[in-house]
Legacy VTK file of the C-alpha trace (Angstrom):
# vtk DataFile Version 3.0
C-alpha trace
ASCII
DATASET POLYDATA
POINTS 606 float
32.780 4.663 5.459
30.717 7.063 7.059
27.850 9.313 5.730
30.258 12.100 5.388
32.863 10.294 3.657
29.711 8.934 1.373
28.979 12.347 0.513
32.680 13.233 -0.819
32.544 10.430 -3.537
28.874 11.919 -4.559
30.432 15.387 -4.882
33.396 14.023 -7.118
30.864 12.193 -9.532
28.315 14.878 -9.701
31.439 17.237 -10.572
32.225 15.422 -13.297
30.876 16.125 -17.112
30.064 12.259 -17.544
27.644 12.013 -14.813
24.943 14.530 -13.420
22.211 13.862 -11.353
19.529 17.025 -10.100
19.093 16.904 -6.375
15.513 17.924 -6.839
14.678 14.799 -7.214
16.016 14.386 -3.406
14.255 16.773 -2.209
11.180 15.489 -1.750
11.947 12.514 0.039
15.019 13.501 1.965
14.926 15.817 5.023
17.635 18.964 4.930
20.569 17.719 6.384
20.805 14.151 4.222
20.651 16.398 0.812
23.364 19.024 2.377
24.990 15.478 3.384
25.114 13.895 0.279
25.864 17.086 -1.560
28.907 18.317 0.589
32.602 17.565 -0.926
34.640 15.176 0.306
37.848 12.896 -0.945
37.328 10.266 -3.681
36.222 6.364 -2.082
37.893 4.339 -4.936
36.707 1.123 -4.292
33.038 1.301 -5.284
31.867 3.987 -8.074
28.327 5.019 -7.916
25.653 4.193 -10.805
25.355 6.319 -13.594
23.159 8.702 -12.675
22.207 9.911 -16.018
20.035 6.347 -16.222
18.871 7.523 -12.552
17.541 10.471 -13.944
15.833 8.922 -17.215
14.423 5.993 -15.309
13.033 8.590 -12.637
11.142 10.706 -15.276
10.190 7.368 -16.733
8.913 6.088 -13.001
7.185 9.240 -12.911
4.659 8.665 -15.494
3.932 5.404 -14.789
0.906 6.337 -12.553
-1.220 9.143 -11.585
-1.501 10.159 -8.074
-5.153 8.690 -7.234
-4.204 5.103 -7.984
-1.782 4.605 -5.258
-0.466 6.375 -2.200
2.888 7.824 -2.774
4.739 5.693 -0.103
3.785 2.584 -1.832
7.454 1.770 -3.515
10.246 -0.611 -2.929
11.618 1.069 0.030
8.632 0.594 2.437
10.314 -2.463 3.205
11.807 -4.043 6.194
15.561 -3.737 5.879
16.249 -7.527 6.194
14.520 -7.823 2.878
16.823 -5.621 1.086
19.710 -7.844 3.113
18.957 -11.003 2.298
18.275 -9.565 -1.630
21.921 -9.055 -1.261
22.886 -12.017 -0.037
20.819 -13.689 -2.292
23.106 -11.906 -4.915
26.390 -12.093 -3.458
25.760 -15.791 -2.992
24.767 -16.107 -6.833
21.449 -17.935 -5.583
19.029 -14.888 -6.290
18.301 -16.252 -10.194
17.030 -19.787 -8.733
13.336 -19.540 -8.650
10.911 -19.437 -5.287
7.145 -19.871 -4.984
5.933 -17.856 -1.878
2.274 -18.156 -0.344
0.769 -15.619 1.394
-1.853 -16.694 4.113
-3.120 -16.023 7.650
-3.351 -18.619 10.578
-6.428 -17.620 12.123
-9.867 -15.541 11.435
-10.303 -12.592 13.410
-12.649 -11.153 15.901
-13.226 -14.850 17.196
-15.235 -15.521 13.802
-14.565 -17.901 10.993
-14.484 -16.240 8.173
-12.907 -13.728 6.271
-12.625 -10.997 3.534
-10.056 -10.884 1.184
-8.865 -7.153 0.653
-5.369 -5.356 -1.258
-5.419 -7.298 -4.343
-5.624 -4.304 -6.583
-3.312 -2.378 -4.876
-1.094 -5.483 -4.672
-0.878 -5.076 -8.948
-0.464 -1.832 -8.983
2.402 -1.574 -6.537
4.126 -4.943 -8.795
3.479 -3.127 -11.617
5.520 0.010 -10.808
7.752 -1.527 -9.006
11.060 0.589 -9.645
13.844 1.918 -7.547
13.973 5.898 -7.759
17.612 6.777 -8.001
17.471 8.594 -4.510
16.564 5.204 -3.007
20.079 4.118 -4.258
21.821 7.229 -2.398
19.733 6.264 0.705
20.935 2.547 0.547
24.511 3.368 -0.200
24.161 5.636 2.764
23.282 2.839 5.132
24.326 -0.692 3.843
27.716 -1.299 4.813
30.553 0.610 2.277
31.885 -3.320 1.166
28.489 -3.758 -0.994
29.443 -3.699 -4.270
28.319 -0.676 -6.920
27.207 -3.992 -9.261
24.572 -4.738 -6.413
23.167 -1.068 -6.609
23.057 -0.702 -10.292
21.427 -4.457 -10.681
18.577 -3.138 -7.792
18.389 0.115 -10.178
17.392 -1.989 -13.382
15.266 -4.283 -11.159
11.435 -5.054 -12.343
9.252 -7.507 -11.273
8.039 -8.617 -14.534
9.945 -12.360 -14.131
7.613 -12.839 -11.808
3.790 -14.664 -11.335
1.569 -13.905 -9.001
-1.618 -16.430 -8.427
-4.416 -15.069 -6.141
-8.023 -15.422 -4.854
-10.311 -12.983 -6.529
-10.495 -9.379 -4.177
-13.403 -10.019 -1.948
-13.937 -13.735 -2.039
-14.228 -15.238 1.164
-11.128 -17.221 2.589
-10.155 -19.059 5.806
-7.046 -19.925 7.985
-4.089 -21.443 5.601
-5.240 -21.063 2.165
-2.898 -19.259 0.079
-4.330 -16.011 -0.557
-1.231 -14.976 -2.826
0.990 -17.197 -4.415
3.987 -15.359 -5.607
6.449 -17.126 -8.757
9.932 -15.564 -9.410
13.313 -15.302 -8.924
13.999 -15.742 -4.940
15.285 -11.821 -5.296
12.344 -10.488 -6.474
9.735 -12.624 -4.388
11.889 -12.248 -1.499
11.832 -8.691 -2.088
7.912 -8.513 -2.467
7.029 -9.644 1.286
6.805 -6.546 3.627
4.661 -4.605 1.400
2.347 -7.453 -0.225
1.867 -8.619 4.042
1.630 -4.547 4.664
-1.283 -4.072 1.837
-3.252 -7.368 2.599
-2.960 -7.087 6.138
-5.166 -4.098 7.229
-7.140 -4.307 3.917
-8.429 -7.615 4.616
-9.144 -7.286 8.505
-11.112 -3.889 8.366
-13.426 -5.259 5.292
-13.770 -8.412 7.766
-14.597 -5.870 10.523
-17.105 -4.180 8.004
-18.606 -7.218 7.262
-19.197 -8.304 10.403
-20.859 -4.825 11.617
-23.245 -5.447 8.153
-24.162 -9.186 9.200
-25.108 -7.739 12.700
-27.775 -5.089 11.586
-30.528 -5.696 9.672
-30.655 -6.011 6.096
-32.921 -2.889 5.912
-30.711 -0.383 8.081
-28.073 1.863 6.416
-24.418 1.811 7.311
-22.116 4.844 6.969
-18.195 4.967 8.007
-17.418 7.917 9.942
-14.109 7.079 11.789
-11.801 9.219 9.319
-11.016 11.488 12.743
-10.088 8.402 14.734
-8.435 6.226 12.010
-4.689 5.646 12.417
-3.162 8.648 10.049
-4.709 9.871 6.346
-3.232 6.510 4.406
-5.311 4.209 7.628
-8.297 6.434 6.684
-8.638 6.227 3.129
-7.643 2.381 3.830
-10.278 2.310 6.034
-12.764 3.996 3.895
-12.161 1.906 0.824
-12.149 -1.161 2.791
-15.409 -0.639 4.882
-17.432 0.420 1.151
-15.988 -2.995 0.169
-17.313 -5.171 3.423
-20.752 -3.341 2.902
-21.072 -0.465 4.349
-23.296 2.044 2.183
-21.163 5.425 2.317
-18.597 7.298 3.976
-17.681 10.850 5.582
-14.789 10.788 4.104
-14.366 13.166 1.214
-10.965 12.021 -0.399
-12.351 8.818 -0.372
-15.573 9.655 -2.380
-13.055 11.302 -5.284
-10.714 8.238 -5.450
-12.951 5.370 -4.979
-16.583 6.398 -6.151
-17.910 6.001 -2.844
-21.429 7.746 -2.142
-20.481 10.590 0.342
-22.697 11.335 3.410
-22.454 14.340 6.492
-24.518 16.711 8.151
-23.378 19.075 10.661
-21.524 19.057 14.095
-22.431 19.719 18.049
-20.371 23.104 17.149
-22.788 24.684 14.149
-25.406 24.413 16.596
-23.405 25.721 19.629
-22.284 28.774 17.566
-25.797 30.243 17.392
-27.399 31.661 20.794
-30.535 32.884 19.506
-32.388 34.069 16.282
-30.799 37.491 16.415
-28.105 35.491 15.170
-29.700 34.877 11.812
-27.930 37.096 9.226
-29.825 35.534 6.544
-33.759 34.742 7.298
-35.305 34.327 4.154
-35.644 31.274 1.802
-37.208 31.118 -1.729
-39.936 28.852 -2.299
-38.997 26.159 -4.412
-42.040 26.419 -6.745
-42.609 29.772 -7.075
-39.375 31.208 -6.095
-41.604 33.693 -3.803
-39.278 34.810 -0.986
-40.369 33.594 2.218
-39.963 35.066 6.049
-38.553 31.527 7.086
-37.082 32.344 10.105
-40.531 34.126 11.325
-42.231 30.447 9.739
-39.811 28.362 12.146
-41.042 30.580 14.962
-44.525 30.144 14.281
-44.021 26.455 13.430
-42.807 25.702 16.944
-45.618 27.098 18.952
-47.705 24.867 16.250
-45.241 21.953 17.341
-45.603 22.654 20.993
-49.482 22.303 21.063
-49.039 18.592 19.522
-46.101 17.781 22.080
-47.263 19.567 25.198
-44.071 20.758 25.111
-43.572 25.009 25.942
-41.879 26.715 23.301
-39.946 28.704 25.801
-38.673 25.196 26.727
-36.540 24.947 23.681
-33.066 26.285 22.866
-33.584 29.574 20.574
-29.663 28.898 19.052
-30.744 25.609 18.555
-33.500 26.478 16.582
-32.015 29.371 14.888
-28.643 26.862 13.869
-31.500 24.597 12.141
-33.521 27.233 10.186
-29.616 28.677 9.094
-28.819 25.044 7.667
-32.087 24.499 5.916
-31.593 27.989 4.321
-28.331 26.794 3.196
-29.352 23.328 2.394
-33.226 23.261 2.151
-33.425 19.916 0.169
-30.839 18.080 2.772
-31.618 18.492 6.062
-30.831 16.341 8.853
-30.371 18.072 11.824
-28.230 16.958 14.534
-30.350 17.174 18.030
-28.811 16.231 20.951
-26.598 18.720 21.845
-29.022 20.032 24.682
-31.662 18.061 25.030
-33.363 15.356 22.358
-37.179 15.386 23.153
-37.566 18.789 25.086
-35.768 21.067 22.377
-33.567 19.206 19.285
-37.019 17.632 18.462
-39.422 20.233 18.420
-37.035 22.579 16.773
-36.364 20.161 14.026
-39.841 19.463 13.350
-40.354 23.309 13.526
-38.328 23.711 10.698
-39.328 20.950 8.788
-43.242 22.273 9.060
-41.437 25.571 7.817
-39.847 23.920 5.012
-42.387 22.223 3.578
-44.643 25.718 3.742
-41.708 26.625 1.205
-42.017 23.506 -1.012
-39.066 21.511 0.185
-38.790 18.174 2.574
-36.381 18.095 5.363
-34.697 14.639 5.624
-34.314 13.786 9.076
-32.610 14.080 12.674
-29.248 12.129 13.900
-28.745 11.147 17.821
-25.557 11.247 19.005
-25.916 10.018 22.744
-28.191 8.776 25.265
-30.222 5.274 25.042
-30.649 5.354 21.838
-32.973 2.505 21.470
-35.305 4.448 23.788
-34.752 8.054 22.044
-35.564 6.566 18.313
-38.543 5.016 18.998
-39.929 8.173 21.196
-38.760 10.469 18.219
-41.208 7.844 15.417
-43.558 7.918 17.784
-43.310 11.704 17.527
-42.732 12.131 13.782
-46.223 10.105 13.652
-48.005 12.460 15.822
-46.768 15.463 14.496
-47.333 13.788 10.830
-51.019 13.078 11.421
-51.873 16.730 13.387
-49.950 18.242 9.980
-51.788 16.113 7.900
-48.532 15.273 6.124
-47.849 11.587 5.822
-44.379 11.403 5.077
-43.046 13.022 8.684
-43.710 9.597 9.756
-40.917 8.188 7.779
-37.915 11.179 8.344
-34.997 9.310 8.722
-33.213 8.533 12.213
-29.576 8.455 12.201
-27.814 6.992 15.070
-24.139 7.394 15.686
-22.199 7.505 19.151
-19.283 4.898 19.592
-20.981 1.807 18.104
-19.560 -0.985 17.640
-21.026 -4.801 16.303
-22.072 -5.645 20.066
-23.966 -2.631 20.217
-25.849 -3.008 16.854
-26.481 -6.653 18.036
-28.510 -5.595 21.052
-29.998 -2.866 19.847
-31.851 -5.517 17.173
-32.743 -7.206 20.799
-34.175 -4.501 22.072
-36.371 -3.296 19.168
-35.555 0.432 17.574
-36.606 2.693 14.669
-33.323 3.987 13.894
-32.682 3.724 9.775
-28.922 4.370 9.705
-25.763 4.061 11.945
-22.826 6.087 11.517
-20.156 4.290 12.643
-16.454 5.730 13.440
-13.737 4.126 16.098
-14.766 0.899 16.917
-14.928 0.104 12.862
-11.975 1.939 11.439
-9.399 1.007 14.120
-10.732 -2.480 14.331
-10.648 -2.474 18.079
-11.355 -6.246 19.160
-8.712 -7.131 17.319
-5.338 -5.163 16.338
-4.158 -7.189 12.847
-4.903 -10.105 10.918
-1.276 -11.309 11.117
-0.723 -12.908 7.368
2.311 -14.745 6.584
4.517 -14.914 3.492
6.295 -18.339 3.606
8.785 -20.255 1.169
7.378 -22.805 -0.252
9.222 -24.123 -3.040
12.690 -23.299 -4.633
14.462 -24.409 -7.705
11.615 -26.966 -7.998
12.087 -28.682 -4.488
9.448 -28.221 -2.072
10.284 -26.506 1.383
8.747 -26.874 4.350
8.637 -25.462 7.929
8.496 -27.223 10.784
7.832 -25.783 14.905
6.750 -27.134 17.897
3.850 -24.736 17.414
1.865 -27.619 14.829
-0.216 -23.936 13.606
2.876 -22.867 12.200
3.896 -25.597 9.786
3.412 -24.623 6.532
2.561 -26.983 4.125
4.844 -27.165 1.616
4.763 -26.770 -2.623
2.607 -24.980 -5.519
-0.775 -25.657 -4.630
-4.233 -25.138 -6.548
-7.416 -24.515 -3.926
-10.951 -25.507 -4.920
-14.010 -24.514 -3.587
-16.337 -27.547 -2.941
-20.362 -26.763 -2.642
-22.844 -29.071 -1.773
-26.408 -29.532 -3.297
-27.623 -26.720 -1.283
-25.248 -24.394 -3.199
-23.451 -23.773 0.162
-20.211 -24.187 0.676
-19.077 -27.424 2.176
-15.267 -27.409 2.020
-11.582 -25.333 0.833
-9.556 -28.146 -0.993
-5.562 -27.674 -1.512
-4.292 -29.748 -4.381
-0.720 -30.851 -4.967
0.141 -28.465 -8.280
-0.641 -31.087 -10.745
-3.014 -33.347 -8.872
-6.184 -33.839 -11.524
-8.787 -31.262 -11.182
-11.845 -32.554 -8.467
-14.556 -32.999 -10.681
-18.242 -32.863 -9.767
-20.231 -35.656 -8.268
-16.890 -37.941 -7.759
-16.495 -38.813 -4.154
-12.792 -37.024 -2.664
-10.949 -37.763 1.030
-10.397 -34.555 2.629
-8.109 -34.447 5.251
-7.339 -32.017 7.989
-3.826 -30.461 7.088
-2.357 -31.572 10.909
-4.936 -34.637 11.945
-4.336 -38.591 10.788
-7.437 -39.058 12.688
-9.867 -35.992 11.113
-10.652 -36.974 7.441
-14.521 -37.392 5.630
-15.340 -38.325 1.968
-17.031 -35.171 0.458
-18.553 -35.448 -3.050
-19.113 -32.019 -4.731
-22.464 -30.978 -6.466
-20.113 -28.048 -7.616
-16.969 -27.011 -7.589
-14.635 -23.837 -8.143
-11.399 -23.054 -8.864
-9.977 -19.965 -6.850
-7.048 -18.947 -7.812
-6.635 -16.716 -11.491
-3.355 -15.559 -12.587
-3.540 -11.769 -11.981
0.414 -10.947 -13.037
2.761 -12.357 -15.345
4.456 -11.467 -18.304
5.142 -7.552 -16.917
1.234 -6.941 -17.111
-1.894 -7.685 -15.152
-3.838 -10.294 -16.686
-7.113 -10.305 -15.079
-9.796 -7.102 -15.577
-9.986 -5.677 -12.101
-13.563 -4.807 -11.417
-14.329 -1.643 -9.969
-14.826 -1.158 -5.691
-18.720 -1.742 -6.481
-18.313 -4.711 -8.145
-16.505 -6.369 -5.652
-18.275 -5.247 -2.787
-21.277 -7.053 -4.549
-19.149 -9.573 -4.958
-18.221 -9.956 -1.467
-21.683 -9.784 -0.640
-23.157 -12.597 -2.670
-19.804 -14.583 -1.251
-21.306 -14.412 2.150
-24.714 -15.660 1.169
-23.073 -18.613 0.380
-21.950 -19.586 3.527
-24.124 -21.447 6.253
-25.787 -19.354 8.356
-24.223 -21.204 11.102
-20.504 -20.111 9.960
-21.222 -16.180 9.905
-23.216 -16.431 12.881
-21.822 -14.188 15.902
-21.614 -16.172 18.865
-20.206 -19.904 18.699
-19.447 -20.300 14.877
-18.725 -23.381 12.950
-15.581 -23.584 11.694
-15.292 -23.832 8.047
-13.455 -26.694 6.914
-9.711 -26.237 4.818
-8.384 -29.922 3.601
-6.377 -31.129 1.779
-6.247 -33.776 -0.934
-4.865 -37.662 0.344
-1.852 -37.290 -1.749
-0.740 -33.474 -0.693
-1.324 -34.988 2.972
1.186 -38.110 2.780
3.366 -35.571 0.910
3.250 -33.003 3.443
3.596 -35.624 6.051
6.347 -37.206 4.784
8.283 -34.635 4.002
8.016 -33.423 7.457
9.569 -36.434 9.068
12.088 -36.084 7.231
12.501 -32.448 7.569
12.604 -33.608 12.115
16.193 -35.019 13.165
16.186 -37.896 14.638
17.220 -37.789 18.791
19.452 -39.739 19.974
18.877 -41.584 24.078
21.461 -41.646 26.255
LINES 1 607
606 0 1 2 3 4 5 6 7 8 9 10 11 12 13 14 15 16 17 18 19 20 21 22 23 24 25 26 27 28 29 30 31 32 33 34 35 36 37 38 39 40 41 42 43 44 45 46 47 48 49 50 51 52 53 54 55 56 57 58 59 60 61 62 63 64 65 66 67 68 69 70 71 72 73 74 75 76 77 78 79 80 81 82 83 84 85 86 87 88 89 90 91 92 93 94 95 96 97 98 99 100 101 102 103 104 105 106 107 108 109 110 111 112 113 114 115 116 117 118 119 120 121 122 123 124 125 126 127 128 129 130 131 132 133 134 135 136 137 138 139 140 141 142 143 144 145 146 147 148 149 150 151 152 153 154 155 156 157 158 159 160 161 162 163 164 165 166 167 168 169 170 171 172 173 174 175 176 177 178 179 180 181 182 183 184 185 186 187 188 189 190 191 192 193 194 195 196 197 198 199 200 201 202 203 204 205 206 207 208 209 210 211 212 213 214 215 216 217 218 219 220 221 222 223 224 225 226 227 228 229 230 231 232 233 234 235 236 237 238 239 240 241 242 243 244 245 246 247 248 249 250 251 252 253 254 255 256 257 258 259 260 261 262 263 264 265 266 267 268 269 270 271 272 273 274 275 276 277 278 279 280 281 282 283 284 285 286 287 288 289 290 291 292 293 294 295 296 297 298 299 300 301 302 303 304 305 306 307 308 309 310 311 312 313 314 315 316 317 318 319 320 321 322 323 324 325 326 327 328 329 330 331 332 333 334 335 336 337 338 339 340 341 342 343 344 345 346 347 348 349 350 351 352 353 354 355 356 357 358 359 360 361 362 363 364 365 366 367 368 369 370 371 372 373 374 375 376 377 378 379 380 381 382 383 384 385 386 387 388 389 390 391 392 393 394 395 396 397 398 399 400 401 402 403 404 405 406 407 408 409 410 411 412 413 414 415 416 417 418 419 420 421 422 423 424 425 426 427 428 429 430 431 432 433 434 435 436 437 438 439 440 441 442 443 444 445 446 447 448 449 450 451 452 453 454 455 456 457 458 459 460 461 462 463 464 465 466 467 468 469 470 471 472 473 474 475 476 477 478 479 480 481 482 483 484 485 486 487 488 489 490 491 492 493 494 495 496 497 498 499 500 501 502 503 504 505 506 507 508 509 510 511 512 513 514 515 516 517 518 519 520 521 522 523 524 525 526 527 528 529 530 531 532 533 534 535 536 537 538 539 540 541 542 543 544 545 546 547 548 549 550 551 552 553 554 555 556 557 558 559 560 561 562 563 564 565 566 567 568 569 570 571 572 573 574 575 576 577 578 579 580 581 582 583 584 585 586 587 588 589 590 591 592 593 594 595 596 597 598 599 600 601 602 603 604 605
């Protein structure tokens, strides 16, 4: 049946006075021509009737209230799926096999950016997207439009009534530090529902976790001391990859963000000054239509403009630098800014020339400002050698300082920004610098050494048997069953070793030896006897509600932070890390082993 013919059978039940459905609730999230489609009259198709639409409509005004806007983006629902999801659902129910129950892990094979570790990002958003998971009756009109006419109405109308609260999800805590084949998710349910879960649990995990990794890295390769802001909304890969991005990067470390939408929803501090183009639209200090400023004391109105002027002769005497030398616009786009923000100045000074004119003029109106009561905050560089330029613009802010006699020019702050990425913050700690804050856009936010994390989401177990799969590729062997992980530390308090546990294997206990072995190795096993150890995983869903408090973005960036600390120095380090070590217990080895022979067919020689 084609979409046409579709379209007759919704006209003959929306005609009727049993069933009604509104098409505004179409219209939103179908272009034009599918509403006209699906609205247009055409003969009765007998052989499937569509759901009753008057539960469509109550179930959509109940979906509707469910969550507010700012929690989750609005594309976050069943249907950003991949389509062999919502086939194999269906085959899953046609076969009557989509009640037995599945156990699904979710895991990556390998840490990215050539490092060895990794943050652990989407778990919230995870919940929240389980929680609310619920067809909208215009999904079903979409899917009858393009899964073949032979599925049955029962199909739609059982997807239509479909929750996930039959299910369990297990997971790490949001922000703990994992490695290469631990189950970050573990998923119970029916095989229709987890099967059903995949593309979108893979889709929030995937980016979440690799750009706080990427954040993390960039914090671990500057100094404890300097100040790290995301800037890379502009560059990031479309508004849901920026607010991502955003949340993501607050969560790996970084201190603050550009992006506005991002300091509403997520209670990230907000930081910006001005752009090449404020200070390009000014051409001299004719241009000032406003050239006063009220002292902050007083609330005396001052000749500012007239101060800045006087100021930078002042300024040029210290530098041996000609007034005439600097750019007038330049000077006149910084007095206009510290007029409009006199307690939040940081003026951007490169866009002619850094210590011949953005300089002086900055430190012209700074003078000015404080002969009004207020303290400019500092100057950004957006090019050049920037190593070089910072420590010739302290070296300045010193001089100037000291011929002032005010003190605290020496410590204005220097922001650096211009393409940076974790190799340049590495060698500009070589090379020595007196910048106090990066801003830092592409190379962070669109993760550019390495594209995606690539997490799986693997069967595991079903109807209580254990499933494994096997490849030539040993990497890609899962290892099979419902697994516990622990979190072995040694007396140090570091970190020593990831333990998998068959499901209900006896807890490791402190300061009783264990054999680890390497999931794929007979040959690479080592006794290991905990000073400490930690379970990981806490059941976050069951029930149809979230079980666990989830702490707020601050919380867990804290959390991710005091994670890291307890790592060895050598494993976070940026060239030539240690591998971390994931093992498993002696029996879940022989288990896994065993099972995998058996899994291989056996060749026959001829």
């Amino acid at each position: 049946m084609n979409i046409f013919e579709e379209s007759k059978v919704l006209d003959s039940h929306l005609s009727s006075e049993s069933t009604t459905i509104e098409l505004s609730c179409l219209e939103s999230s179908y272009p034009f021509s599918t509403v006209q489609q699906l609205s247009r009259t055409t003969p009765e198709y007998s052989s499937s009737p569509i759901p009753n639409f008057d539960r469509c409509n109550s179930q959509l005004n109940e979906k509707n209230t469910l969550m507010s806007a700012s929690e989750q983006s609005s594309v976050v629902q069943p249907l950003l799926t991949d389509l062999y999801q919502i086939s194999m659902a269906y085959a899953y129910w046609k076969g009557n096999k989509h009640t037995e129950m599945a156990t699904f892990d979710l895991y990556f094979r390998k840490n990215p950016f050539g490092g060895e570790y990794t943050l652990f990002a989407g778990l919230e958003e995870c919940l929240k997207f389980i929680r609310d998971y619920k067809f909208d009756p215009s999904d079903i009109l979409y899917l009858r439009s393009v899964l073949p006419d032979y599925v049955e109405a029962e199909f739609f109308d059982y997807l239509l009534n479909l929750n996930m609260n039959d299910i369990k999800l297990y997971a790490v805590p949001e922000g703990t530090v994992v490695f290469p084949r631990i189950p970050l998710i573990r998923v119970e349910g029916p095989i229709f529902h987890t099967q059903l879960l995949e593309t979108t649990l893979l889709n929030l995990v995937n980016f979440a976790s690799l750009v706080a990794t990427n954040a993390a890295r960039f914090r671990q390769a500057a100094p404890a001391q300097k100040v790290l802001l995301e800037f890379g909304l502009r560059r990031a890969q479309g508004p849901d990859g920026g607010l991502s991005a955003s949340k993501y990067c607050y969560l790996g470390g970084f201190d603050g963000t550009s992006n506005v939408l991002a300091g509403k929803l997520y209670d990230i501090p907000i930081k910006g000054t001005h752009a090449h183009a404020y200070v390009s639209s000014y051409e001299s200090m004719d241009d000032l239509n406003e050239r006063n400023l009220r002292d902050r004391i007083s609330r005396e109105v001052r000749p500012f403009a007239d101060l800045c002027l006087q100021y930078l002769n002042e300024v040029g005497k210290i530098l041996n630098i000609l007034p005439d030398e600097t750019n007038k616009g330049e000077l006149a786009a910084f007095a206009s800014y510290a007029i409009a923000f006199p307690t939040n100045l940081l003026a951007l000074v490169d866009t002619y020339d850094v210590l011949k004119s953005g300089l002086p003029n900055f430190l012209a109106v700074a003078r000015a400002l404080h002969e009004c009561n207020y303290k400019a905050i500092g100057l950004r560089l957006d090019s050049g050698d920037l190593a070089y330029l910072s420590l010739e613009v302290r070296k300045r802010f010193i001089e100037t300082g000291q011929k002032f006699g005010l003190p605290y020019f020496n410590d204005f702050q220097i922001v650096a920004s211009n393409d940076i990425n974790e190799d340049t913050l590495i060698s500009l700690a070589k090379q020595g610098n007196s910048i106090d804050t990066f801003g830092i856009g592409t190379h962070l936010v669109t993760c550019q050494k390495q594209a995606a994390l690539g997490c799986v989401y693997k069967l595991v177990e079903l109807a209580g048997i254990p499933r494994i799969k096997i490849s030539q590729d040993v990497e890609k062997v899962t290892i099979p069953g419902r697994k516990n992980l622990y979190r072995v530390y040694g007396h140090d308090g570091k970190a020593l070793c990831d333990l998998l546990t068959k499901f209900d294997e006896p807890v490791p206990q402190k300061g009783v030896k264990i054999l680890s072995r390497h999931p794929f190795s007979d040959q690479r096993r080592a006794y290991v006897t905990p000073s400490s150890v930690t379970s990981l995983y806490k059941l976050y869903w069951a029930d149809g509600e979230i079980k666990e408090p989830l702490p707020a973005l601050k919380q867990i960036r804290e959390y991710a932070t005091d994670q890291l600390l307890h790592l060895r120095t050598d494993i976070v380090r940026d060239l030539n890390p240690t591998p971390y070590k994931v093992s498993l217990t002696n029996d879940l080895f022989n288990f896994m082993h065993e099972l995998w022979i058996r899994s291989v067919p056996i060749g026959e020689l001829n």
